[in-house]
C-alpha positions, 0 to 999 in steps of 0.5 A: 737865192737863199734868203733867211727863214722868217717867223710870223706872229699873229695874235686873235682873239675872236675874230675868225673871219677877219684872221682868215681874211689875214691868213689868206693874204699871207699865202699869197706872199713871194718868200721861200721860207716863212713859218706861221704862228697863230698865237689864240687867246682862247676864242670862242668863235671857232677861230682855232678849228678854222686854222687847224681846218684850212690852214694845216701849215699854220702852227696854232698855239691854242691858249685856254684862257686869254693871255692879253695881246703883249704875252700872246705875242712874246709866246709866238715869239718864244716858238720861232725865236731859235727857228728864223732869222727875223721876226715879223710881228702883226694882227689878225686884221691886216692884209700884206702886199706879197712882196712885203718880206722881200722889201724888208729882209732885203733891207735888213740884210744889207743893213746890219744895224737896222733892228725894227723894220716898219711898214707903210699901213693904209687903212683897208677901207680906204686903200690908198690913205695912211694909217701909219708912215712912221712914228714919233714921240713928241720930246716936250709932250711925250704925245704919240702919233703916227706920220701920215695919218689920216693924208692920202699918200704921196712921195714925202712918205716914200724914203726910207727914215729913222723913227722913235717907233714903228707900230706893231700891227706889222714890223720885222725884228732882227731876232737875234737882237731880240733874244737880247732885248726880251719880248714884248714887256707882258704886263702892258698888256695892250698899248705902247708894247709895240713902242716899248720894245722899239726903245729897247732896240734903240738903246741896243744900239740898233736902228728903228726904220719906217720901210716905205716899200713894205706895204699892208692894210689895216682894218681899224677899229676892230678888237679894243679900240671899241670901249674907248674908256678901257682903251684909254686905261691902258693906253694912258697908264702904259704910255706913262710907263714908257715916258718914265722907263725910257726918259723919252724926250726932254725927260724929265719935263715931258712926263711932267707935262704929259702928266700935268698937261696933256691928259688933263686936258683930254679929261677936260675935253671929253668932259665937255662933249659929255664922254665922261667915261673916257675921263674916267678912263685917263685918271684911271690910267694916271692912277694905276701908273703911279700905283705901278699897278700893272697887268690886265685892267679889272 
């Protein structure tokens, strides 16, 4: 059977053996037609000599200087836009299940509507835990989290369902949609870009789908999640951004509340366990949405 060319977007920075890891697993995925893009943020590792080197079929876009994750991934996007029928958006920390894009592009293919495809994430050191089974935007406290997280899985994480978002450590996106919608916003950076973009598919008029069948395991933790103060600037201003962009919810009272509420609260939590860099983190990022002060955070 003929089955449509698919594009596949990772982005590294750094992390030469996790991406081979990654790259390897891709090789060993069951699809006629699949185009490999390594979208580099100028590593220092040896990262891009080790694509070139054992993975010639791989096509490498060597930035010199570091791009952020949202503009690396939307140049990837840029390279295979007007190549593949669907994009398939990851990270250089993941392993994929051979089957994947044919779960997902079967899926896709038989319905039109659906414009984000998601997959079912386990952890990698825990193979059979849920990292991510969907995603949610509380509508009253504009919170994010991720169903299944942290449970081992189980047949209530096995049809396929509508979601607010699917994370961007591995979704498939309708291309065509995608040359309409834009890529990834490049001033996020990192954090809620994935979200973002899946709003922006929704108010296309298109479907946001977890796909239990399409399976991948992340290894958590590896690349910015490490300075939490500096994960929670980005994360705290960005998902601000996309409360008020996208009047997610009960808007405008989830913003309020998320404002007023939530991330005061988590200031006060991280006070009293002597985190206070994380503290400073949130105002940081409180302070830098209301500036609307976007870009890297310095």
């Amino acid at each position: 059977m003929n089955k449509p060319a698919i594009g596949v977007v990772i982005v590294n920075h750094n992390l030469k053996e996790s991406l081979r890891e990654t790259l390897e697993s891709f090789r060993k995925v069951n699809y006629p037609s699949v185009t490999i893009v390594v979208s580099d943020n100028a590593s220092t590792d040896g990262a891009q000599e080790m694509v070139r080197t054992l993975f010639p079929e791989v096509h490498l876009l060597a930035h010199k200087e570091e791009q952020g994750y949202a503009r690396a991934a939307s140049l990837g996007m840029a390279f295979l836009a007007d190549k593949t029928k669907y994009i398939f958006s990851t990270t250089n920390d993941v392993i994929v299940d051979p089957e994947i894009f044919n779960v997902l592009v079967d899926y896709a293919e038989a319905h039109p509507k659906a414009g984000v495809l998601g997959t079912k994430i386990y952890f990698f050191d825990r193979p059979n835990v849920l990292w991510h089974a969907g995603g949610r935007v509380h509508p009253l406290h504009g919170h994010t989290r991720h169903f299944g997280w942290e449970r081992r899985d189980h047949p209530r994480y096995g049809q396929v369902r509508e979601c607010d978002f699917v994370t961007g450590c591995g979704y498939l996106l309708r291309t065509e949609v995608l040359r309409k919608v834009g890529f990834f916003k490049e001033d996020l950076v990192f954090y809620s870009e994935d979200a973002e973009l899946c709003y922006r598919f929704r108010e296309a008029g298109y479907q946001v789908l977890f796909v239990p069948e399409a399976k991948m395991w992340h290894k958590t933790g590896t690349t910015l999640a490490k300075n939490r103060p500096v994960q929670l600037h980005y994360s705290t201003r960005n998902q601000l951004y996309l409360l008020q962009r996208h009047k997610v919810g009960y808007y405008p009272l989830s913003l309020w509340v998320n404002l007023l509420v939530v991330s005061p609260f988590k200031m006060a939590l991280f006070a009293a366990m002597f985190r206070w860099q994380n503290s400073v983190g949130i105002y940081r990022g409180i302070r830098d949405w209301r500036r609307g002060k976007y870009g890297w955070v310095k």
